[in-house]
Legacy VTK file of the C-alpha trace (Angstrom):
# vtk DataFile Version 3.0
C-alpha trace
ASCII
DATASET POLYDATA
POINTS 128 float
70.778 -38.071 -8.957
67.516 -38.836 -10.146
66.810 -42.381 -11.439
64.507 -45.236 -12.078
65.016 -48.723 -12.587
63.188 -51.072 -13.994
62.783 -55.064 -13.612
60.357 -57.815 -13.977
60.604 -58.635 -17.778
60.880 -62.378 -19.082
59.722 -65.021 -21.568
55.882 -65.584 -20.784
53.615 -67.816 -23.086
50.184 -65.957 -24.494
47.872 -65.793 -21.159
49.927 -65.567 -18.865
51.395 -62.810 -16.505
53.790 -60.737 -15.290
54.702 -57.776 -13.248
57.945 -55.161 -13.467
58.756 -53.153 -11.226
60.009 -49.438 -11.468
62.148 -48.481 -8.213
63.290 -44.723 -8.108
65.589 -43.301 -6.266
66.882 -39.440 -6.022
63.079 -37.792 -5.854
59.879 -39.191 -4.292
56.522 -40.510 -5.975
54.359 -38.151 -4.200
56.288 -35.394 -6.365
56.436 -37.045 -9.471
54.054 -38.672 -12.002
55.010 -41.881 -13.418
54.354 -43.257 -16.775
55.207 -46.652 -18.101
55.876 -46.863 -22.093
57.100 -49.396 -24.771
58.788 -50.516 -27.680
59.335 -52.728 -30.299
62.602 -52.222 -32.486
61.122 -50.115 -35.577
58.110 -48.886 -33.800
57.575 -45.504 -31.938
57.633 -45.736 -28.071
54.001 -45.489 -27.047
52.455 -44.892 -23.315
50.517 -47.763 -21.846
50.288 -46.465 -18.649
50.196 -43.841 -16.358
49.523 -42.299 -12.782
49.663 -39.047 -11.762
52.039 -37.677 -8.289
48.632 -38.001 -6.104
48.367 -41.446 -7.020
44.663 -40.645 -7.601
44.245 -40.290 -11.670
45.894 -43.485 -13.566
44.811 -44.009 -17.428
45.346 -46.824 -19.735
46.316 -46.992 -23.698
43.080 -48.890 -25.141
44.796 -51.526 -26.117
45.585 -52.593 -22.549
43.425 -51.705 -20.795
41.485 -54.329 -18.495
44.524 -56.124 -18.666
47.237 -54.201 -17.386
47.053 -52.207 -13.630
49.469 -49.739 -12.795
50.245 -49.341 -8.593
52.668 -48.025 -6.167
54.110 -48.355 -2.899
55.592 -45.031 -1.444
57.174 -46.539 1.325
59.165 -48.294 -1.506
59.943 -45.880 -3.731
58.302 -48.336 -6.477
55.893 -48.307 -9.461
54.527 -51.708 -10.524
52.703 -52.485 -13.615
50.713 -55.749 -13.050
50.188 -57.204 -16.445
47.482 -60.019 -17.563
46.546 -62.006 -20.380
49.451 -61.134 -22.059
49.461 -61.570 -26.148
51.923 -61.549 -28.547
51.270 -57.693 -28.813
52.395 -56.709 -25.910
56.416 -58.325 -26.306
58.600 -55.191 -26.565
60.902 -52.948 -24.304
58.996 -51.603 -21.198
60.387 -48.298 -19.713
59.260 -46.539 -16.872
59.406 -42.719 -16.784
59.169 -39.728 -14.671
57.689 -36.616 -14.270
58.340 -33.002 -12.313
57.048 -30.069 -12.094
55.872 -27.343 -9.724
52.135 -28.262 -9.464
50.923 -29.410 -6.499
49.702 -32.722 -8.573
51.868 -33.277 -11.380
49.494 -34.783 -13.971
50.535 -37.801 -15.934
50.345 -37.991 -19.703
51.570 -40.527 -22.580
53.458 -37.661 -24.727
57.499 -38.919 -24.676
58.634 -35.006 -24.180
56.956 -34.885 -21.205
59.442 -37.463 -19.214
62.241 -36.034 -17.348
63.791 -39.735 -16.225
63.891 -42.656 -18.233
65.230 -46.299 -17.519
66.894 -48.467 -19.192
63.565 -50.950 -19.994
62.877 -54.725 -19.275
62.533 -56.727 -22.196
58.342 -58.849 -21.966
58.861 -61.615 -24.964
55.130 -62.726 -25.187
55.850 -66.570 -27.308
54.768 -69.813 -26.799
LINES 1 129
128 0 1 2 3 4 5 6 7 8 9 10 11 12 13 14 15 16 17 18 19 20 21 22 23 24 25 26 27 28 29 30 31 32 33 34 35 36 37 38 39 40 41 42 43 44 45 46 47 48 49 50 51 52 53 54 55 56 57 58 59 60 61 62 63 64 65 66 67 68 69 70 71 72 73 74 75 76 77 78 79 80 81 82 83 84 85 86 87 88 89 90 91 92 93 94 95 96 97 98 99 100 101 102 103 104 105 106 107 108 109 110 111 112 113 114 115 116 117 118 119 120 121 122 123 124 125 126 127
């Protein structure tokens, strides 16, 4: 069974940091791109970041970019996304995603179809 789960979300004042975790289990990284996405309730889930199964391409939404790194550890099985300066912006759900497919890179992209796996999200509440 294929799954990821995510973890790492909290209450974090404007500035400050935090990184969440995506562990997977059922498929490896190498074989799968990874995107990270969130949401607000009323708001369309939007991409902020991604990295592709080679680990080698990784792209940024503008509006985090700078800010926010995305990383992995194969011998985990995890995806981190490292986030900085945090503003009020950025509160919402934050689901990680992933991607198959036969290529021998599977390229990463910020279109929702594109996912086969989807968490359940950590909540990032960006208040003072």
């Amino acid at each position: 069974q294929l799954q990821v789960v995510e973890s790492g979300g909290g209450l974090v004042p404007p500035g400050g940091s935090l990184r969440l975790s995506c562990v997977v289990s059922g498929f490896t990284l190498d074989r799968y791109a990874i995107g990270w996405f969130r949401q607000t309730p009323g708001k369309r889930r939007e991409g902020v970041a991604n990295m592709d199964s080679s680990g080698g391409s990784r792209n940024y939404t503008r509006a985090v970019r700078g800010r926010f790194t995305i990383s992995r550890d194969l011998a985990k099985s995890t995806v981190y996304l490292e986030m900085k300066n945090l503003n009020a912006e950025d509160t919402g759900v934050y689901l990680c995603a992933a991607r198959g497919g036969s290529e021998t890179v599977v390229a990463s992209t910020f279109a929702v179809p594109d996912y086969d796996v989807w968490g359940q999200g950590t909540w990032v509440i960006v208040s003072s």
